[in-house]
N, C-alpha and C positions, 0 to 999 in steps of 0.2 A: 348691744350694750354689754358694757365689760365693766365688775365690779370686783377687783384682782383683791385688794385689800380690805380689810374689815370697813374701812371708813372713804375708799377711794372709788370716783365713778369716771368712767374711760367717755367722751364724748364720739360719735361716732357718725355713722351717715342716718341709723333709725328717726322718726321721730320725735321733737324734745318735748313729750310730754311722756312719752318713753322715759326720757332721761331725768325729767322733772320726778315721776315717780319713784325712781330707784330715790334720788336725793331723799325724798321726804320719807321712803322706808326706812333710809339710814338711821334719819334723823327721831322717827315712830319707837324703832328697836333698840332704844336707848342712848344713842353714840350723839357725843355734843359737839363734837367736829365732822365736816365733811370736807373730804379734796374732789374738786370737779377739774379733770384735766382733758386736754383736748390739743390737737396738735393743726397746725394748716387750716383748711377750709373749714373745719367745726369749731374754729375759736368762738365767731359769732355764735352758734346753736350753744357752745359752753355759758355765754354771756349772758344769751335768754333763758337759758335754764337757772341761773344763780337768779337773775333777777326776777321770773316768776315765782320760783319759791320764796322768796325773800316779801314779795310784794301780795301772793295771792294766797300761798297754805302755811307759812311758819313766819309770822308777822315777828317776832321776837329773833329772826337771826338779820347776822350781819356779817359786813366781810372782816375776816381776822389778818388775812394778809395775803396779794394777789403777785403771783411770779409768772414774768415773761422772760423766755429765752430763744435763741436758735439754737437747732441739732443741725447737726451734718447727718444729712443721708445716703445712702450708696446706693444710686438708678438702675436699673435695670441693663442698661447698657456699659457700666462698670464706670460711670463717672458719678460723681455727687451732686448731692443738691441742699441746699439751707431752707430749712422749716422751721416755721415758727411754732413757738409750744407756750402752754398757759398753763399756771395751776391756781386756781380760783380755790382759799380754804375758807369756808363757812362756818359760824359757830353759833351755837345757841345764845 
């Protein structure tokens, strides 16, 4: 679990209750925005984690505005590949 910026939570392979609780520290230590972003196969785990918090420990947030894009990535064998990327913003 990766929390680069004061307000931003990186989605990863751990478990999303891992990731559910970074969210609601954010949200605990004052900050009335959260970015949950997640790229490829943790988009879902991004989804369940916005919507458990939203649903079971911070009944008063909602979504502020949800971005989908692709990256190009460069493989390990020196070709590319397109990943899908999300950033799910939450607010109080």
């Amino acid at each position: 679990m990766i929390v680069a910026e004061d307000n931003t939570v990186y989605i990863g392979k751990k478990p999303t209750m891992n990731y559910v609780l970074a969210v609601v520290t954010q949200f605990n230590n004052g900050g009335s925005d959260v970015i949950i972003k997640a790229r490829g196969r943790a988009i879902s785990r991004a989804v369940d984690v916005a919507e458990i918090v939203r649903h079971r420990f911070i009944q008063g947030t909602d979504y502020k505005e949800i971005k989908i894009s692709t990256e190009v990535v460069t493989t390990e064998g020196g070709g590319t590949a397109n990943v899908s990327s999300i950033e799910i913003y939450l607010s109080k």
